[in-house]
N, C-alpha and C positions, 0 to 999 in steps of 0.2 A: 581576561577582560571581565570586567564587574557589571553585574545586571543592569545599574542604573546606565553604562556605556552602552552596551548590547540593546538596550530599548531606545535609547537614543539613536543609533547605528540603526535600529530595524525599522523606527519610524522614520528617517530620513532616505530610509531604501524604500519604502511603500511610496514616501510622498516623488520622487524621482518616476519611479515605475510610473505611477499614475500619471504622470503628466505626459513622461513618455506616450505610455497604449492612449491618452487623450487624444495628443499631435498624432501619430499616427492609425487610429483606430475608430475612437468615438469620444464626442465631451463629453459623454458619460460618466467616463474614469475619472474626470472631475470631484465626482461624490466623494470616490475613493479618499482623495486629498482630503474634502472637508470632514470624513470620518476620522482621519487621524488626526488632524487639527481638533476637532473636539475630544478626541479621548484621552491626547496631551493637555487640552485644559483643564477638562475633567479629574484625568491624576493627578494634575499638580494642586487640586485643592484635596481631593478623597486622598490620593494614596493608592488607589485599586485602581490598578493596570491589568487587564487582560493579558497582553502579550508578555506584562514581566513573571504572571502566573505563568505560562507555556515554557519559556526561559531557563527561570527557576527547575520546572519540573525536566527540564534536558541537561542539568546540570551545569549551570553558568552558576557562578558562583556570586554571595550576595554581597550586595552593595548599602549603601547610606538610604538612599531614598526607596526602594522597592526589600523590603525582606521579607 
């Protein structure tokens, strides 16, 4: 799996979780949603993803959009 898959896969696992512990815990987790949702708009104009820095450094191997 290439990093630019692996960030995509781990932001649609955050935004999942989040709605989940939402429904059943707090709207809260809501934030959660809207922080990935800005960090993916954010990357796609910067390039600088946090989570594809953590990725990278655990050894996923690089992709087109995140190196």
């Amino acid at each position: 799996m290439s990093l630019d898959r692996a960030v995509m896969a781990f932001a649609g696992f955050m935004v999942l979780l989040s709605l989940a512990l939402a429904h059943f815990h707090s709207e809260y987790w809501l934030l959660l949603t809207v922080f990935v949702g800005l960090n993916l708009i954010q990357a796609s104009f910067t390039g600088f993803c946090p989570a594809a820095l953590v990725l990278k450094r655990l050894g996923v191997r690089p992709g087109v959009a995140f190196s």
